[in-house]
N, C-alpha and C positions, 0 to 999 in steps of 0.2 A: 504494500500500500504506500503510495508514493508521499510527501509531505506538502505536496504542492498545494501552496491558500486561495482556491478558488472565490470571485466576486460573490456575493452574496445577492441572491434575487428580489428585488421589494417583494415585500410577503402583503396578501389582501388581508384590507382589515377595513378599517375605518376611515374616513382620510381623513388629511391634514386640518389644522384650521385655515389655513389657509386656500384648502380646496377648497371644504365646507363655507369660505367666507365669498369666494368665487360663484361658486355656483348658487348662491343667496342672493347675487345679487344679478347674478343669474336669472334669476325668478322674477325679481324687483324691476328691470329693466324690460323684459317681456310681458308682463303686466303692465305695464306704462305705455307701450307702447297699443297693446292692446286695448288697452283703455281711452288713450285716444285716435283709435281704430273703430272701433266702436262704438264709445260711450260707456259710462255707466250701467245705464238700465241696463245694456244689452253686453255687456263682457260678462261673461262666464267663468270661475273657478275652471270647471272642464275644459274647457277652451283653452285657458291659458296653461294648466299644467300639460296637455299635450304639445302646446307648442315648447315647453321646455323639457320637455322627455321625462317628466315626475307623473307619480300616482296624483291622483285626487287627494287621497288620503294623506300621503307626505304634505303635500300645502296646505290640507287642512290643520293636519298636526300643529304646523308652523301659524296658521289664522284662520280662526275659526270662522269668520265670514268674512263674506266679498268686501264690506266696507274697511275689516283690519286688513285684509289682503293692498285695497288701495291707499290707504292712509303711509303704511310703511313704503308703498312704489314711490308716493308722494317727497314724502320724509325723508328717501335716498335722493331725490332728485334736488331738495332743497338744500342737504346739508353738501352735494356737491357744488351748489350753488352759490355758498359763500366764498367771498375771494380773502386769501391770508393778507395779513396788517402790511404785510412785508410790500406784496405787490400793491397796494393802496398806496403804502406811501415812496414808494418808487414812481411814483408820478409827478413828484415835489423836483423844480428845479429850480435854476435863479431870475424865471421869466415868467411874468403874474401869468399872462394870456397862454404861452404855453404849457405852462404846470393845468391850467384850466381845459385845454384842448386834452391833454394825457387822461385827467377824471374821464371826460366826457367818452371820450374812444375806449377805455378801459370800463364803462361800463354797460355802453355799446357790442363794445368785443367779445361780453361778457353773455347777452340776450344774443350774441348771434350765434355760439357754441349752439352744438345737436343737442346738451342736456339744457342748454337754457330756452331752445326753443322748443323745447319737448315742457317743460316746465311751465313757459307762458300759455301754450295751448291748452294745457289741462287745467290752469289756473283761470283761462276767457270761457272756454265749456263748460265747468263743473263746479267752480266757486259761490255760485247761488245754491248750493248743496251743501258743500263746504266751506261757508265764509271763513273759517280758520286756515285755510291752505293760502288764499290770498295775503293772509298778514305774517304768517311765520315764512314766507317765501320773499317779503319784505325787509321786513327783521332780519334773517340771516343775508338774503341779495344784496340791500341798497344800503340800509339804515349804517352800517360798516361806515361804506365809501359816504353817505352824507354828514356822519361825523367830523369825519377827516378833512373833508370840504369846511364845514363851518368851524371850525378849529384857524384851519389856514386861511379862511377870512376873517377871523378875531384877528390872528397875527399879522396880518399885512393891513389893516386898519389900524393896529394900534400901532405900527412903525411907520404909521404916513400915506402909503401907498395905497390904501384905498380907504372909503368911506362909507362903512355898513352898520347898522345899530342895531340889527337883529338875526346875526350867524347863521343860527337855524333855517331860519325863515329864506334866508335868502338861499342858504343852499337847498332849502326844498326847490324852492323858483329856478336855479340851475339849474335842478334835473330835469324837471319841467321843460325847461324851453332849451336845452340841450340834446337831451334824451329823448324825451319821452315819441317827439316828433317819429325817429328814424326808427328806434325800436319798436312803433305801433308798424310801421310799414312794414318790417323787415317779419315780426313776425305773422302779421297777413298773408303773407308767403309773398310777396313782391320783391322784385330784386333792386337791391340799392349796390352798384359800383364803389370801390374804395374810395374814389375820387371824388363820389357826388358825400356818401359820407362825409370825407375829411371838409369836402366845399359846408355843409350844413352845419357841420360842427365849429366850425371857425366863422362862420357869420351868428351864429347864434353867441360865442365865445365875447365877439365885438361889443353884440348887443347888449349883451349883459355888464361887459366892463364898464359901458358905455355909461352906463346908471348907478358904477359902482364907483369912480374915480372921485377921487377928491373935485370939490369945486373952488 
């Protein structure tokens, strides 16, 4: 008998959590999609675990009804949806107007991702159902980046360079008239060019300094 240490063959068991956290989301992603594919009313548990190659039963295990089944697809798609501190404030640089063009495209860039437009669509469909999906898809999306916006116009007001008396406020009104425009279009399904973006973004960027500059 020879001494030679043969490779050892993964042995079946269980799998990883990392499979396990794969093929979860797995499920969550297929559901989503199916959901708005169909709708509410009309997506199926059945439906959806065959498109994912699971029992009924396994999904059931994991959500006992159709509404936990959608709150969790929901839930993944939100918490994918917030952007880290890191990339927010990497739009800060030493030029008012363009630190201002960088929010607005980064939170553009953000609704035009497949999870952020898979996200707004189930939030314009199904939110009279779920008025809670619309506000924690807020909370975790926008509320971040308008923070950080009314922050950096406290600080460039109090050093001179601009003249605003209510942060918040105005950076609600940023998003408003930066965003909100191109984002309604883009997830309509219409297409907007990077050029005609960056053109919209920077005339609205004007318009707003416009009102925000010292007199």
């Amino acid at each position: 008998m020879d001494n030679i240490t043969r490779p050892s063959r993964p042995r079946a068991g269980r799998p990883t959590r990392e499979q396990a956290e794969a093929r979860q989301h797995e499920l969550l992603d297929t559901a989503l999609d199916h959901f708005l594919d169909k709708g509410f009313e009309m997506a199926t548990i059945e439906a959806i675990a065959q498109a994912v190659g699971m029992t009924k039963r396994t999904v059931y295990a994991r959500y006992p009804d159709k509404v936990a089944l959608f709150r969790a697809a929901v839930n993944l798609a939100i918490e994918r949806y917030s952007t880290p501190p890191e990339r927010i404030e990497a739009t800060k640089c030493d030029d008012i107007e363009q630190t201002l063009r960088n929010v607005g495209r980064l939170r553009i860039n953000h609704v035009m991702s497949p999870n952020g437009l898979k996200l707004q669509r189930i939030i314009a469909t199904e939110s009279y159902r779920f008025p809670d999906i619309f506000y924690s898809a807020y909370e975790n999306g926008a509320t971040p980046t308008v923070k950080f916006l009314a922050k950096y116009l406290q600080d460039e007001t109090e050093a001179g360079r601009l003249s605003i008396t209510e942060p918040m406020r105005a950076a609600t009104t940023f998003m408003s008239m930066v965003v909100s425009g191109p984002a309604r279009i883009i997830v309509s399904g219409n297409y907007m060019s990077e050029t005609e973006i960056d053109a919209r973004v920077s005339f609205a960027v004007r318009m707003f300094l416009d009102g925000a500059r010292p007199r």
